[in-house]
VMD Tcl script that builds the backbone (N, CA, C; Angstrom):
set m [mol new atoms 462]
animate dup $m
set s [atomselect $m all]
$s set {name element resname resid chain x y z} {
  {N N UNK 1 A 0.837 -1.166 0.000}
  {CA C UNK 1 A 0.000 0.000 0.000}
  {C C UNK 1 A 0.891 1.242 0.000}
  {N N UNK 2 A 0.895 2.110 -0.618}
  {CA C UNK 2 A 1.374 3.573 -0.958}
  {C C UNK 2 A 0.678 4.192 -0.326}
  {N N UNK 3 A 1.404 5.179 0.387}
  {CA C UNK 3 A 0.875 6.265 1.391}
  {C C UNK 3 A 0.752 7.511 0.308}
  {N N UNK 4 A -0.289 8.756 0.424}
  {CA C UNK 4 A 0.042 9.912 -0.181}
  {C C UNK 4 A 1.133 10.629 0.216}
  {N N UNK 5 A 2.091 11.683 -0.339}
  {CA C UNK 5 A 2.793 11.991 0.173}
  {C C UNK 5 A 2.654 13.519 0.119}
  {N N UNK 6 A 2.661 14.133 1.539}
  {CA C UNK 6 A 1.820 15.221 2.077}
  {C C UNK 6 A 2.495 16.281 1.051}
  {N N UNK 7 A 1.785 17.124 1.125}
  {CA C UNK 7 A 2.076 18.526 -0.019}
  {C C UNK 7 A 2.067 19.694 1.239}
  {N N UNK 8 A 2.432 21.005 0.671}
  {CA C UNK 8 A 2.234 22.317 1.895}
  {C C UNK 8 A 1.704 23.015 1.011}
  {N N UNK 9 A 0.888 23.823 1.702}
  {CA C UNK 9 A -0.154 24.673 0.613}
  {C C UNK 9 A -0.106 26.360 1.036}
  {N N UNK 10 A 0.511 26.951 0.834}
  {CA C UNK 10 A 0.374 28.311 1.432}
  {C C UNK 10 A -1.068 28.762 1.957}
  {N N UNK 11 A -0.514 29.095 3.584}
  {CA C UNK 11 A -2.190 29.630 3.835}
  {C C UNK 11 A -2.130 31.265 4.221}
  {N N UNK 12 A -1.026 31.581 4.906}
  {CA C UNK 12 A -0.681 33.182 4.898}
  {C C UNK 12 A 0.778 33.395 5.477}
  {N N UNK 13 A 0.760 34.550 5.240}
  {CA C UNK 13 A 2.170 34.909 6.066}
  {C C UNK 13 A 1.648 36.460 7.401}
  {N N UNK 14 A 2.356 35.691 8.398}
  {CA C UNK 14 A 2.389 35.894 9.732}
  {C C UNK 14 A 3.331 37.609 9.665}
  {N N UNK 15 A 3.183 39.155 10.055}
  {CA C UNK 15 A 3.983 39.442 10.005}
  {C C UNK 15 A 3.805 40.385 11.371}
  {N N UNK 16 A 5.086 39.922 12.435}
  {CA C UNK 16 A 4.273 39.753 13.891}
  {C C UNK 16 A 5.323 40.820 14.538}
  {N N UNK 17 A 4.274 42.077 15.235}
  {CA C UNK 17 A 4.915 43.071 15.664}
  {C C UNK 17 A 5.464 42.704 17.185}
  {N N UNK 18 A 6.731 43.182 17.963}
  {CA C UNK 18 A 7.058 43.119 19.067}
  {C C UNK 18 A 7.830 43.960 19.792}
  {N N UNK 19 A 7.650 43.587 20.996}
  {CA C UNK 19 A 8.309 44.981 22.114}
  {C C UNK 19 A 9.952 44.396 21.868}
  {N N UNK 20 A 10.117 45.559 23.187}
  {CA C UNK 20 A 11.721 44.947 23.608}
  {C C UNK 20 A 11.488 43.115 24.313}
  {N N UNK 21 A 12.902 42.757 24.126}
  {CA C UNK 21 A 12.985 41.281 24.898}
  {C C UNK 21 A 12.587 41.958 26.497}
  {N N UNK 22 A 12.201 41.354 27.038}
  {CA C UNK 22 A 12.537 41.058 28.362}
  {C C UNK 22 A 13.010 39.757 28.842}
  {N N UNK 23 A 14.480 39.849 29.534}
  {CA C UNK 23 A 15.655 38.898 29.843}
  {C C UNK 23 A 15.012 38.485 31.320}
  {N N UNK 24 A 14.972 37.191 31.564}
  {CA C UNK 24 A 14.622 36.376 32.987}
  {C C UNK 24 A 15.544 35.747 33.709}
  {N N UNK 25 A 17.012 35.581 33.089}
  {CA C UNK 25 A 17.885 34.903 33.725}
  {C C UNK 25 A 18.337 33.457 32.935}
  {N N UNK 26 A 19.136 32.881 34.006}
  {CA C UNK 26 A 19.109 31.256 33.260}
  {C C UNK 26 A 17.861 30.528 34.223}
  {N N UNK 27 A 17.409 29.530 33.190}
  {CA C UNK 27 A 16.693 28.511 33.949}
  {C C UNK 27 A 16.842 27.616 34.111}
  {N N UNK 28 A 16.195 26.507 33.903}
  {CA C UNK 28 A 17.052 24.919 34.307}
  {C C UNK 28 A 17.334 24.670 32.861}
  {N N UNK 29 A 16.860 25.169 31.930}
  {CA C UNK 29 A 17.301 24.321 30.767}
  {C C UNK 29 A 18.711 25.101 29.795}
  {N N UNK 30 A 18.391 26.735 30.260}
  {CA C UNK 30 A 18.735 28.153 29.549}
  {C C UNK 30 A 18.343 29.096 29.772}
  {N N UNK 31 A 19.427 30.100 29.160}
  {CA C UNK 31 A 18.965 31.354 29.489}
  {C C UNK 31 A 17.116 31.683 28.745}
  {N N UNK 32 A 16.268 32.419 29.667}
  {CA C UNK 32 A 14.464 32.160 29.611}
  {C C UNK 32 A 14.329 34.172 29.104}
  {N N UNK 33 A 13.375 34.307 28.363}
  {CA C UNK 33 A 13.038 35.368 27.984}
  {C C UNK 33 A 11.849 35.370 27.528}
  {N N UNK 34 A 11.066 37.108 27.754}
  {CA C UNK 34 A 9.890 36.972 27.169}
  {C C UNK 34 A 9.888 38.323 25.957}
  {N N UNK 35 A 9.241 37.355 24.859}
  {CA C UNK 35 A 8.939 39.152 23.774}
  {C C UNK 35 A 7.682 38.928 23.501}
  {N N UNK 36 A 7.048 40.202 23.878}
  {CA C UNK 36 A 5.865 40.772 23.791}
  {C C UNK 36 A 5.061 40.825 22.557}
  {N N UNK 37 A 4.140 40.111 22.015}
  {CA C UNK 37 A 3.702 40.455 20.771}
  {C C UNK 37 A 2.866 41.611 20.976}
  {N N UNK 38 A 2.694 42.343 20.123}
  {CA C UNK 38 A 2.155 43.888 20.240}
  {C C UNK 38 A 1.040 43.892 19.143}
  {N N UNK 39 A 1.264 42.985 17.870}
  {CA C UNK 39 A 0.513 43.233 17.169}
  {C C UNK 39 A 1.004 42.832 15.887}
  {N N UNK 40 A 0.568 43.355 14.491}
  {CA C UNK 40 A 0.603 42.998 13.168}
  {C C UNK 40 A -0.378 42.732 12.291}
  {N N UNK 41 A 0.269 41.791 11.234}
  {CA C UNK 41 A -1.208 41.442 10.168}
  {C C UNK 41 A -0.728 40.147 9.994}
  {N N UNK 42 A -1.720 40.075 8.886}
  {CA C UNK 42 A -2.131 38.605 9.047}
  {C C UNK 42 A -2.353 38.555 7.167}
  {N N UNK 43 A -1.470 38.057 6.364}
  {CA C UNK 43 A -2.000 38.590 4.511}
  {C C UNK 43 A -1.651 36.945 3.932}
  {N N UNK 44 A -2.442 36.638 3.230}
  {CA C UNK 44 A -2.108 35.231 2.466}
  {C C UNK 44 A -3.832 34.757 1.554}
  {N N UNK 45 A -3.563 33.478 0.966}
  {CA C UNK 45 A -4.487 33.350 0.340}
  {C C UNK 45 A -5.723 32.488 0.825}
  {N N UNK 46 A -5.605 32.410 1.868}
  {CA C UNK 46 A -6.610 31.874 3.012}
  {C C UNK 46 A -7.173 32.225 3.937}
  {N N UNK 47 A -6.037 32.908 4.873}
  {CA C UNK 47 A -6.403 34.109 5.994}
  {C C UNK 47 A -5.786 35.428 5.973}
  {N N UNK 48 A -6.713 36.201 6.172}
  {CA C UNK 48 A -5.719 37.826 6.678}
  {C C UNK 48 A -6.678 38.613 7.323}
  {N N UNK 49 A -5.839 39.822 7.842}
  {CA C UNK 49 A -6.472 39.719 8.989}
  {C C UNK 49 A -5.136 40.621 10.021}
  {N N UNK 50 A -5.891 41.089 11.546}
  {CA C UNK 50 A -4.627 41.217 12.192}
  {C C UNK 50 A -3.998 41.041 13.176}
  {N N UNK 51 A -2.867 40.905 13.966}
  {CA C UNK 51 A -2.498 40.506 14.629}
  {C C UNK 51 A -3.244 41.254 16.250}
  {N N UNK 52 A -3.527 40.487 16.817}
  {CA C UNK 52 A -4.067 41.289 18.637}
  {C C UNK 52 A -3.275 41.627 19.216}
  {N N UNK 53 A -2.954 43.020 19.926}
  {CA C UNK 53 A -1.640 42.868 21.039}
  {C C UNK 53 A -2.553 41.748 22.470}
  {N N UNK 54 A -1.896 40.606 22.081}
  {CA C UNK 54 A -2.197 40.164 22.962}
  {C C UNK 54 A -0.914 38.803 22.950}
  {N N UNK 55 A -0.432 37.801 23.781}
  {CA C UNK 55 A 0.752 36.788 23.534}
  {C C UNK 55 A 2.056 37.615 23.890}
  {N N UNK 56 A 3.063 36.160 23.670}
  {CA C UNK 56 A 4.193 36.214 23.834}
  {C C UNK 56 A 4.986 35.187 22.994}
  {N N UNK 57 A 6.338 35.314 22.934}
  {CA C UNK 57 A 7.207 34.472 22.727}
  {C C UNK 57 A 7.908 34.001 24.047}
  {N N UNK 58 A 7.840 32.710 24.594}
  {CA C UNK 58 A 8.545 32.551 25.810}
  {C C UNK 58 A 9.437 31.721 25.431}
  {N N UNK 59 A 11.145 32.421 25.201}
  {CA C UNK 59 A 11.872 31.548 24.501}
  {C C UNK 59 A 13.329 31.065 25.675}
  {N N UNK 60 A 13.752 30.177 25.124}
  {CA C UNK 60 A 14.843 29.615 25.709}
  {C C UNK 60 A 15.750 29.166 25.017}
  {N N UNK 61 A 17.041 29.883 25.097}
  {CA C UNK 61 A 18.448 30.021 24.440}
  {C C UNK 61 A 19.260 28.981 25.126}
  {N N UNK 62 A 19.399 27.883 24.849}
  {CA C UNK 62 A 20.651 26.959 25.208}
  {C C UNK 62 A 21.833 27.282 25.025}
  {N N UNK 63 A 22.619 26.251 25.502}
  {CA C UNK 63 A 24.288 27.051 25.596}
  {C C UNK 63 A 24.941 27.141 24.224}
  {N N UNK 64 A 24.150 25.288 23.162}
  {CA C UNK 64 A 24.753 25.516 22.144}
  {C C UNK 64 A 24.251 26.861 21.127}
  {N N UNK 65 A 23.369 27.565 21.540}
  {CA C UNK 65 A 23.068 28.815 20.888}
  {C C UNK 65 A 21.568 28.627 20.008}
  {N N UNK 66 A 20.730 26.997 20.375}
  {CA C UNK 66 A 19.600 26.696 20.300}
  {C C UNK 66 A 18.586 27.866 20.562}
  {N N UNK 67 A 17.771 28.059 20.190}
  {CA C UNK 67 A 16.462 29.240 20.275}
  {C C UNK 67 A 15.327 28.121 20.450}
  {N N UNK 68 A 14.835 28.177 21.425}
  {CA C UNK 68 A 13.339 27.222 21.210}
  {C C UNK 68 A 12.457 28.088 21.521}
  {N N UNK 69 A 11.114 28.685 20.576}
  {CA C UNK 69 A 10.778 29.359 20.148}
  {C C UNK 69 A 9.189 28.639 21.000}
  {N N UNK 70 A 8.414 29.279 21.611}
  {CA C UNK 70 A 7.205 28.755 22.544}
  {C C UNK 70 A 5.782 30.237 22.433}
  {N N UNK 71 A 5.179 30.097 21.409}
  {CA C UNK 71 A 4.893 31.355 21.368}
  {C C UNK 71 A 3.288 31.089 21.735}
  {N N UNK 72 A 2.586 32.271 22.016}
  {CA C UNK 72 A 1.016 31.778 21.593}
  {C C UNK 72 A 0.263 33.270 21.385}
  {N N UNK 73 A -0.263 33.583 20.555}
  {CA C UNK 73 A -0.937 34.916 20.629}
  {C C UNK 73 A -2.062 34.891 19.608}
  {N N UNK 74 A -3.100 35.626 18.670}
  {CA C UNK 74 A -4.295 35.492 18.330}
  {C C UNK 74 A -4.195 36.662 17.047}
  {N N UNK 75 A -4.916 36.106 16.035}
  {CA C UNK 75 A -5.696 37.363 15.237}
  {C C UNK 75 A -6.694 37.527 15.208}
  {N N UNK 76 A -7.173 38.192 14.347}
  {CA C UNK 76 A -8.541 39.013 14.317}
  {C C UNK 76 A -8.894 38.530 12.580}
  {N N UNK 77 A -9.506 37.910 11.960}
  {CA C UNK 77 A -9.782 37.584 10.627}
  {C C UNK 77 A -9.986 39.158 10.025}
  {N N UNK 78 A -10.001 39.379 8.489}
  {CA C UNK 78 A -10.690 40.429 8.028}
  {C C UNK 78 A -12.343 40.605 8.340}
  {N N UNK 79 A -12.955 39.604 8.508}
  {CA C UNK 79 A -14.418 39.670 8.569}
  {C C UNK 79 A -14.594 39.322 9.807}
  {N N UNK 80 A -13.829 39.005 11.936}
  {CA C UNK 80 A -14.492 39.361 12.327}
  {C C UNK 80 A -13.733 38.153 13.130}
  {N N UNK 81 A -13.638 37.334 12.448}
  {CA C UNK 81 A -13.516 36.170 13.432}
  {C C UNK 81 A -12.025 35.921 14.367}
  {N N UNK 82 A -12.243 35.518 15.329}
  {CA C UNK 82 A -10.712 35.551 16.386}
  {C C UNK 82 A -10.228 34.028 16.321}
  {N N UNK 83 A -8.928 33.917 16.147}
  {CA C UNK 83 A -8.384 32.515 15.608}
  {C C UNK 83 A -7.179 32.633 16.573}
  {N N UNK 84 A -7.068 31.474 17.641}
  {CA C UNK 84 A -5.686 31.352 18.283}
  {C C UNK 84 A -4.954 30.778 17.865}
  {N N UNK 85 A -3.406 31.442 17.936}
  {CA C UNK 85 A -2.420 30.634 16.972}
  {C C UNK 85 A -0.957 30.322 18.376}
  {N N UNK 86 A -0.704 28.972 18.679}
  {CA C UNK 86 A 0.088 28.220 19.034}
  {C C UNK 86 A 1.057 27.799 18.380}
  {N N UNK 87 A 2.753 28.717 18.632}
  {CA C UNK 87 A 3.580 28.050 17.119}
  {C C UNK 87 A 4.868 28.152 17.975}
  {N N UNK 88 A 5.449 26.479 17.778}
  {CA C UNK 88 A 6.533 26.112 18.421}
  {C C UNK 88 A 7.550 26.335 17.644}
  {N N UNK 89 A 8.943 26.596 17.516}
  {CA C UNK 89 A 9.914 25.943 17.083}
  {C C UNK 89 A 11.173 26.167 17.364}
  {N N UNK 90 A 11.931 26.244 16.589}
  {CA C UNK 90 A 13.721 26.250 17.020}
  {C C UNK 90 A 14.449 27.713 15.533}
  {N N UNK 91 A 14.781 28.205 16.056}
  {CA C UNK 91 A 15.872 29.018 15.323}
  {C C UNK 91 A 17.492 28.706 16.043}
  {N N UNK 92 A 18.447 28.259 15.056}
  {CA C UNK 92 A 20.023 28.261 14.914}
  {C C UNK 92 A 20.596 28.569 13.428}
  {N N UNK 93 A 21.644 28.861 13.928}
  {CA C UNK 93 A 22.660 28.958 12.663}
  {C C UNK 93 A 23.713 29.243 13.154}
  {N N UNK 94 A 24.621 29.891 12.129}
  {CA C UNK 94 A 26.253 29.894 12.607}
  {C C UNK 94 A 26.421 31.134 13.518}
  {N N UNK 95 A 27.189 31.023 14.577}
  {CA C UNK 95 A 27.546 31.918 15.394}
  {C C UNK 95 A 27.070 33.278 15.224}
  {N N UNK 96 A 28.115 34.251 14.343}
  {CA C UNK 96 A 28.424 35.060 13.427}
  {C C UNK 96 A 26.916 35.573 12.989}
  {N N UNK 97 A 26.462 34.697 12.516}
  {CA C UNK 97 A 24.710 35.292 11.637}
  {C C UNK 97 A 23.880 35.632 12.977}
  {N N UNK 98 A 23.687 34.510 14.057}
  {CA C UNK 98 A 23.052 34.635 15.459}
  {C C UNK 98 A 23.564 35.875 16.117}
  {N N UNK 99 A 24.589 36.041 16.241}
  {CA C UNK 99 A 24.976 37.572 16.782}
  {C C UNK 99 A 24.357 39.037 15.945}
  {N N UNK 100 A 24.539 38.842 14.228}
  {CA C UNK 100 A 24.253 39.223 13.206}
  {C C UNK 100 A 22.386 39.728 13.961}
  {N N UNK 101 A 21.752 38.174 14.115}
  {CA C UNK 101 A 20.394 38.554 14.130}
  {C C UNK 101 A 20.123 39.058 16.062}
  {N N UNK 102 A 20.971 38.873 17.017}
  {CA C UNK 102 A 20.961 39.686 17.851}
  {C C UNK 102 A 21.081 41.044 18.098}
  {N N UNK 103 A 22.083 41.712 17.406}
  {CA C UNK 103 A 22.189 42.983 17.066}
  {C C UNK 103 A 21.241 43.471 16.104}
  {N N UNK 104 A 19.883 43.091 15.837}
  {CA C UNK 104 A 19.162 43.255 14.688}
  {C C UNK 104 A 19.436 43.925 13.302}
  {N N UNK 105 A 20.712 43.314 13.030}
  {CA C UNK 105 A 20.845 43.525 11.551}
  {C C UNK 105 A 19.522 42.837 10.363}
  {N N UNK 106 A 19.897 42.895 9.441}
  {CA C UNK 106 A 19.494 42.926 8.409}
  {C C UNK 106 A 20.169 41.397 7.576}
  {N N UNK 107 A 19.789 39.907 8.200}
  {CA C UNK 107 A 20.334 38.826 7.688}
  {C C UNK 107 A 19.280 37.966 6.760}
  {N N UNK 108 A 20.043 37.762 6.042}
  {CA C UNK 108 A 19.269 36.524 4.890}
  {C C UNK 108 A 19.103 35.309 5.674}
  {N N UNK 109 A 17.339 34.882 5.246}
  {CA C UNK 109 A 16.546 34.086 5.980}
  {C C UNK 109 A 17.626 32.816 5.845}
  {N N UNK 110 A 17.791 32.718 4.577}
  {CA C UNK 110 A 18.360 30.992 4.020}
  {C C UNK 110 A 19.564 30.716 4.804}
  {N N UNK 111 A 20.644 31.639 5.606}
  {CA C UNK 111 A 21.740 31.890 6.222}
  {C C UNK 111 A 21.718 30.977 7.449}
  {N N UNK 112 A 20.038 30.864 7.918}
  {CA C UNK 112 A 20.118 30.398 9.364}
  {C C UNK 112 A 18.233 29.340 9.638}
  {N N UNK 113 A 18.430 28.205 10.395}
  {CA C UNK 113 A 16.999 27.566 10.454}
  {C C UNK 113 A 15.993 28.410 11.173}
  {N N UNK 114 A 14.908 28.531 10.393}
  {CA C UNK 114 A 13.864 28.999 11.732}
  {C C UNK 114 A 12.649 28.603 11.148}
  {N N UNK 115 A 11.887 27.009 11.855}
  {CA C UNK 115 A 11.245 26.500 11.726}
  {C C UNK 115 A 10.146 26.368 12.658}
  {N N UNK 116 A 8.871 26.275 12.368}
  {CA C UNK 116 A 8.055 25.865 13.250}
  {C C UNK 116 A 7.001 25.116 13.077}
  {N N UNK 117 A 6.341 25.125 13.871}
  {CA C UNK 117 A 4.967 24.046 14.064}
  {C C UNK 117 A 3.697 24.348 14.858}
  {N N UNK 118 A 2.559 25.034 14.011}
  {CA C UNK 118 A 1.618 25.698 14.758}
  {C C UNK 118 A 0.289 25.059 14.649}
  {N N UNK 119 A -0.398 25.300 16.054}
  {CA C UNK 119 A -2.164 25.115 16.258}
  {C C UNK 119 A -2.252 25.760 15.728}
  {N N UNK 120 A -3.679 26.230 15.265}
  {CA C UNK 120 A -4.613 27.148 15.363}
  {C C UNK 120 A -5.988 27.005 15.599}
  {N N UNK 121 A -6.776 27.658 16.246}
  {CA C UNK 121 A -7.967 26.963 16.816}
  {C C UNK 121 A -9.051 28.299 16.960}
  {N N UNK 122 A -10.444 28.255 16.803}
  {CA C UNK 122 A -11.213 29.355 16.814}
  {C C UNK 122 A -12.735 28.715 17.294}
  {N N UNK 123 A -13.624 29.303 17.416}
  {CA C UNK 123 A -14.852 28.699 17.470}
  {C C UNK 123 A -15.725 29.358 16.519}
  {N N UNK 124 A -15.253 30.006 15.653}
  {CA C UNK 124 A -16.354 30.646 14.514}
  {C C UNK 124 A -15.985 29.315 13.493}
  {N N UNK 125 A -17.506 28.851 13.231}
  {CA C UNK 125 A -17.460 27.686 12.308}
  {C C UNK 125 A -16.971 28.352 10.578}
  {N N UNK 126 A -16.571 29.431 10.362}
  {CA C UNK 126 A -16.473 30.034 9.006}
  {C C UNK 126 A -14.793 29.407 8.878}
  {N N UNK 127 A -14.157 29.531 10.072}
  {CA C UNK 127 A -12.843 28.793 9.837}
  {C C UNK 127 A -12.653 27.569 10.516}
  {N N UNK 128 A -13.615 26.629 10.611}
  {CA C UNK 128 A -13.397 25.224 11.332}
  {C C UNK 128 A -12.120 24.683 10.845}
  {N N UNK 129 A -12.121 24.828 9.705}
  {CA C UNK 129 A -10.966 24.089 8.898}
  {C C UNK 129 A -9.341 24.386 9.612}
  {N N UNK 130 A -9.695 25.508 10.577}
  {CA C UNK 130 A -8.063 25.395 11.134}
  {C C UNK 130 A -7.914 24.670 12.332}
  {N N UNK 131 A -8.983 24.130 12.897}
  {CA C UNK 131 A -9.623 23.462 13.835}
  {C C UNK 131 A -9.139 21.725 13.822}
  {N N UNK 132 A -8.778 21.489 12.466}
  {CA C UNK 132 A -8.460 20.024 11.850}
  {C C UNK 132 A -7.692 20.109 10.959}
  {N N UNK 133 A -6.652 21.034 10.700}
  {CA C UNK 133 A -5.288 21.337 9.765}
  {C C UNK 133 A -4.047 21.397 10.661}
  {N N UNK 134 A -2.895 20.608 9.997}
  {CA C UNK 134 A -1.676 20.717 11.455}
  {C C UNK 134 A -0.869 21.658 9.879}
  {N N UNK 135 A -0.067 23.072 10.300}
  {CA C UNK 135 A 0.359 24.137 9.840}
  {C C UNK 135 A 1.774 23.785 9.988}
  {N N UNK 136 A 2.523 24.002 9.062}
  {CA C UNK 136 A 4.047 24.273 9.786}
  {C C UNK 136 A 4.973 25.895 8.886}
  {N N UNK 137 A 5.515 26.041 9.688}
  {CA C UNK 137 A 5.817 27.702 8.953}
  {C C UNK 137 A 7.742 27.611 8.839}
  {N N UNK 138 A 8.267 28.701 8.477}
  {CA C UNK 138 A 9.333 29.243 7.979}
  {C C UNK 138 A 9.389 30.786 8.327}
  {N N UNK 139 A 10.375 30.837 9.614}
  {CA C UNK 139 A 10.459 32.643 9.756}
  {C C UNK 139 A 11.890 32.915 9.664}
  {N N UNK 140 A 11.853 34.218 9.847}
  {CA C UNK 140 A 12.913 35.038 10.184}
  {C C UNK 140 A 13.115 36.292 10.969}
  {N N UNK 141 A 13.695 36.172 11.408}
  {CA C UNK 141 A 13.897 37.487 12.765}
  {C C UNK 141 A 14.210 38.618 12.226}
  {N N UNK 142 A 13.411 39.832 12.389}
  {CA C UNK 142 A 14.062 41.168 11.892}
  {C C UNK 142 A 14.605 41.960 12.852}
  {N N UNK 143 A 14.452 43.114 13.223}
  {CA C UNK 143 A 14.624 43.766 14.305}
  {C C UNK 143 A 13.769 43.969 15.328}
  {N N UNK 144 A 12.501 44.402 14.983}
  {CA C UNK 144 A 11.507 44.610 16.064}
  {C C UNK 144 A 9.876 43.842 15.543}
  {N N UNK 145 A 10.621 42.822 14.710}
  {CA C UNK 145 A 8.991 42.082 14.086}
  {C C UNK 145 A 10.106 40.552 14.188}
  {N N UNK 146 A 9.125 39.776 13.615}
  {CA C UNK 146 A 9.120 38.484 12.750}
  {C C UNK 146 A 8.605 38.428 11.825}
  {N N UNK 147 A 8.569 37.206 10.720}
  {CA C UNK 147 A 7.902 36.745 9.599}
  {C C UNK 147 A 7.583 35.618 9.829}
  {N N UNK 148 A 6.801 35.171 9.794}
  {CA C UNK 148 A 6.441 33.676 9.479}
  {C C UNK 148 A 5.381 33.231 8.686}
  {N N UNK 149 A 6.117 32.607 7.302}
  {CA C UNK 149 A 4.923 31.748 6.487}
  {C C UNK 149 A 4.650 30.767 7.050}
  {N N UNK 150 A 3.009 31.071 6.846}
  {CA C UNK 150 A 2.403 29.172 7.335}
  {C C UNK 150 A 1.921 28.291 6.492}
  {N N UNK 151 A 2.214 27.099 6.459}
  {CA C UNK 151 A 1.750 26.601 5.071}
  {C C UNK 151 A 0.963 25.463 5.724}
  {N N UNK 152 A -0.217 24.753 5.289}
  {CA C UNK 152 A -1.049 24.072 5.642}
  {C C UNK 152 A -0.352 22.368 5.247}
  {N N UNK 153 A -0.380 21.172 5.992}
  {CA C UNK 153 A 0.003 20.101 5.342}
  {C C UNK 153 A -1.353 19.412 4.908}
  {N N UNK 154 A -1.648 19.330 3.652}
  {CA C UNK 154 A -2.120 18.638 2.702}
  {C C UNK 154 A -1.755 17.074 2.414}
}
mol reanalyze $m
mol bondsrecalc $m
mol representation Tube
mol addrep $m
C-alpha cells in the first residue's frame, strides 16, 4: 500500500509586531526570555487579517546557541472572526549570523533555520478548517517584528 505523500499549501504569512525582549535569567534548561507580541497582520491566500496585542514568545536560548521558540498569541480575521495561533519551534545557525540577528541587523533568511509548528484553533465555524489542519511555517527574525509563512500540510 502507498501512502500519499503530504504537499504544503500556502495559507498566509504571519507578520508579527514586538516589544523589547525582556531577559529572565538562566533557567534549568537556559537562558528564559519573554517578547511581547504587540501586534501585526495577518496577509495570504486563506487568511488575513490582524495581529491582537495580545501573547508572547517565551523563549529559551541553550548554551549551544539553540532558540526554542514557545509562542502563543491570536488574530482578528478580516471579517471578524478571532483565531488562536500556538507556534513552536527552534531558530540556529552559525555563530556570526546569530549575533548578526541579535544585534538586529538585516540577515538573509536561508543563512540560518527557523522552523516551526503551529495550532490554530477558533470557534467561529467560518474557519473550522483550522480546527483540523496541522500548519508548519518558515520565519525570520528582523529587528523589532518576525515573519512567518504558514503553510497548511495537505
Amino acid at each position: 500500500m502507498d501512502l500519499p505523500t503530504p504537499t504544503l499549501e500556502p495559507v498566509c504569512s504571519l507578520y508579527v509586531n514586538l516589544d523589547p525582549i525582556r531577559e529572565m535569567g538562566a533557567g534549568r534548561a537556559g537562558q528564559r526570555r519573554i517578547i511581547p507580541i504587540v501586534g501585526g497582520r495577518v496577509e495570504g491566500p486563506r487568511l488575513s487579517g490582524k495581529l491582537l496585542n495580545v501573547g508572547a514568545d517565551w523563549q529559551t536560548i541553550f548554551e549551544s546557541g539553540l532558540a526554542e521558540l514557545d509562542t502563543r498569541y491570536a488574530m482578528e480575521t478580516h471579517d471578524g472572526a478571532v483565531i488562536e495561533i500556538v507556534n513552536y519551534g527552534f531558530r540556529h545557525g552559525p555563530v556570526d549570523v546569530m549575533q548578526a540577528i541579535a544585534r538586529g541587523d538585516d540577515v538573509d533568511p536561508s543563512s540560518y533555520y527557523m522552523r516551526t509548528h503551529a495550532r490554530l484553533e477558533t470557534g467561529d465555524t467560518r474557519y473550522d478548517w483550522v480546527n483540523r489542519t496541522l500548519f508548519v511555517g518558515v520565519g525570520a527574525r528582523l529587528k523589532q517584528s518576525v515573519k512567518v509563512d504558514l503553510f497548511s500540510v495537505e
